[in-house]
Structure formats: structure tokens, C-alpha cells
N, C-alpha and C positions, 0 to 999 in steps of 0.2 A: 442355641439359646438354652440357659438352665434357669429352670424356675426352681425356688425354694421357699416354701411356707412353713409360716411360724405363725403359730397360735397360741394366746397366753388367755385365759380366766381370772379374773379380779371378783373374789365376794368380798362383799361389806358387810360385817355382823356389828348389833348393838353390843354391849357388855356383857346380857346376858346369853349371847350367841344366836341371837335370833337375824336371820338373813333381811338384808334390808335391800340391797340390790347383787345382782351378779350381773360381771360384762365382762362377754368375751370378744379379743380381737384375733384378727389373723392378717398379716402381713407377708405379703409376695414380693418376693423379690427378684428381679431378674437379671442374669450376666449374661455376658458375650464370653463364648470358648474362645481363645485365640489357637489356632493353628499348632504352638509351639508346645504347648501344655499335655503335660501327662494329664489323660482325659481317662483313663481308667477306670474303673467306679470304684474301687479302692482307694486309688485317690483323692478321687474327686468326696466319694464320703466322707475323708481325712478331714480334706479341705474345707468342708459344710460345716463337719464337726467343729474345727480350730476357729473357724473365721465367721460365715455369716452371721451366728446369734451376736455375737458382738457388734456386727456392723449396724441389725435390726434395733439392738434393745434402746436406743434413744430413742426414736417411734415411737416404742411400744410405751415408756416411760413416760413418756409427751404426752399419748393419748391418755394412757390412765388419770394423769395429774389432770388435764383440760377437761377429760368426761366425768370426773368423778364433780370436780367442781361447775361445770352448768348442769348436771343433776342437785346443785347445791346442795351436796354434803362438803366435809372438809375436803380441802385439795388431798388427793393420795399420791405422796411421791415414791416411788422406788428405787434401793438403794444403788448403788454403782456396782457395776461389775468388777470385779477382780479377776484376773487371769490365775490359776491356780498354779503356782512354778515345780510342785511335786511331781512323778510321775501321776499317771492313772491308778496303777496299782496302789502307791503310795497313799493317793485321796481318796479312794474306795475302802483301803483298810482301816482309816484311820474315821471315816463316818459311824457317827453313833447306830446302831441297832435301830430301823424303820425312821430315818432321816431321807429327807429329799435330795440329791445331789443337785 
């Protein structure tokens, strides 16, 4: 069994930046190794890397929108993921100077 947790932090500031709520989620996921799989932790990091946030961020999406709204502020949706089809190197060099990847 592999578990993989992901945690994401949502704040909500007014205009003039003043926090009105912050909420944080964390979402477990768990697989079955099958037998056949390179189970390396090289790999297997590869594989957390390329795949699980993708598989998680509807969840995580889901709950933002539903909690933000019965805290009744506006719904907050978050935007869709994109697969990046550059290399890493490629998307690293090309991020602005203290950007979030």
C-alpha cells in the first residue's frame, strides 16, 4: 500500500489585503503496488511526481469551491490544471525570478 498526501492552503484576503479566512486541506490517497511495477523509489517518486497531483486536484478544487461557499463568502473555484509539455529544465528556466512553479 502507498499513501500519498497532499496539502493545499486557501487564504481569502479583502481588497485591502486584510485575511478574512485561511483553510487548509490535506488529502490521502492510497494505491495498491502491483507485483509487476518498478517499485523503486525513484520511480515510484517519478510516478507521485507526473500523476497523483493530477489525480487529487479535483477534491481539492471541489472542496475549496463548496467550503468557501457554506462559509458564505463567494464560491472560490480554482483554475484547471495543465500538464506542462516542456521539459523541466525548459519550465524552470523560463519562470520568472520568485514565481511559484
Amino acid at each position: 500500500m502507498l499513501l500519498v498526501r497532499v496539502e493545499h492552503t486557501l487564504s481569502c484576503r479583502t481588497q485591502g489585503e486584510t485575511e478574512i479566512v485561511s483553510i487548509t486541506a490535506a488529502h490521502i490517497a492510497a494505491f495498491r503496488v502491483i507485483e509487476d511495477l518498478d517499485t523503486t523509489r525513484g520511480a515510484v517518486s517519478a510516478w507521485i511526481d507526473a500523476n497523483v497531483y493530477f489525480q487529487l486536484y479535483p477534491y481539492v478544487r471541489q472542496f475549496f469551491t463548496e467550503m468557501t461557499t457554506m462559509l458564505g463568502l463567494p464560491p472560490v473555484t480554482l483554475d484547471y490544471l495543465h500538464r506542462d509539455l516542456r521539459s523541466p529544465t525548459d519550465a524552470e528556466a523560463s519562470q520568472p525570478t520568485g514565481a511559484i512553479s
